[in-house]
N, C-alpha and C positions, 0 to 999 in steps of 0.2 A: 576489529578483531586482529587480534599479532598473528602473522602468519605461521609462528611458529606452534600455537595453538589449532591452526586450521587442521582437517584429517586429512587426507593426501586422496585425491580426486574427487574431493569435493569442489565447489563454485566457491568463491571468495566473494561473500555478501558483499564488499565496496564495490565491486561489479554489477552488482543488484541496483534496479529503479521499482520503488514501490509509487504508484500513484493514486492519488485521490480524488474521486470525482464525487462533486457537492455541490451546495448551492449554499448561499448567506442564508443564514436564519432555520438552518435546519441541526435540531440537537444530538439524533444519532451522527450527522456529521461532525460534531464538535469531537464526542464519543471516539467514535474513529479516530479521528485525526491524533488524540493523544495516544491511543493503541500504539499506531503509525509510528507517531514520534518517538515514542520511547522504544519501541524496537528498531527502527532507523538508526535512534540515536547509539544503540547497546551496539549493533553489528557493522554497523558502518556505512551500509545502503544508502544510496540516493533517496530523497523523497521531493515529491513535487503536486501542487494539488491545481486541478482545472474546473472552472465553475460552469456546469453546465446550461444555467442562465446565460450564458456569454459563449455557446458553442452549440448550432441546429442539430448538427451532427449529434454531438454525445448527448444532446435531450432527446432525440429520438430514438437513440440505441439505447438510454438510461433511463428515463426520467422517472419509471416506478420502480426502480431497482434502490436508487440512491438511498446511504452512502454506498458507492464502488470502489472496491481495490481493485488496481489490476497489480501484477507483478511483470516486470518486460514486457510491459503491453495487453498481459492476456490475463481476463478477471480471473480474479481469485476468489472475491467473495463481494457479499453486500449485505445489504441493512446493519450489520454488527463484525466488527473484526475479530476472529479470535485469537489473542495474543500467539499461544503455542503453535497456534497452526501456522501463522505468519511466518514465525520465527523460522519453522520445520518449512518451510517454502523455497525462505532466503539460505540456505543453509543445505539444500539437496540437489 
């Protein structure tokens, strides 16, 4: 996003880390992840996804929640992303 577009004390989405937590083989995570992407890719945000099969931690804190967004760390949502809401996340 041009900064000249940005509104004046707002956060500057490239500043923004969306992350994905999933596992191989699961379809709401496929789902997700293109949500993700395509708003990632519109606003500029970092994105990064970690597979919970491969971390004790986040399957204990996750494992019936997935798919998980967090945004800077802290969930945003699960089982479904919703685009608008994402966007309205990275942008407030």
């Amino acid at each position: 996003m041009s900064p000249l577009l940005r509104r004046p004390g707002r956060p500057d989405p490239s500043a923004r880390t969306v992350t994905l937590i999933a596992k191989p083989g699961c379809h709401l995570c496929d789902e997700a992840r293109e949500v993700i992407l395509r708003v990632t890719g519109d606003l500029g945000a970092s994105f990064e996804e970690k597979d919970i099969t491969r971390d004790a931690e986040l399957h204990r804190l996750y494992w019936e929640q997935i798919p998980v967004t967090l945004v800077d760390g802290r969930q945003h949502d699960f089982w479904r992303v919703d685009e608008q809401r994402l966007r309205s996340a990275l942008t407030r």
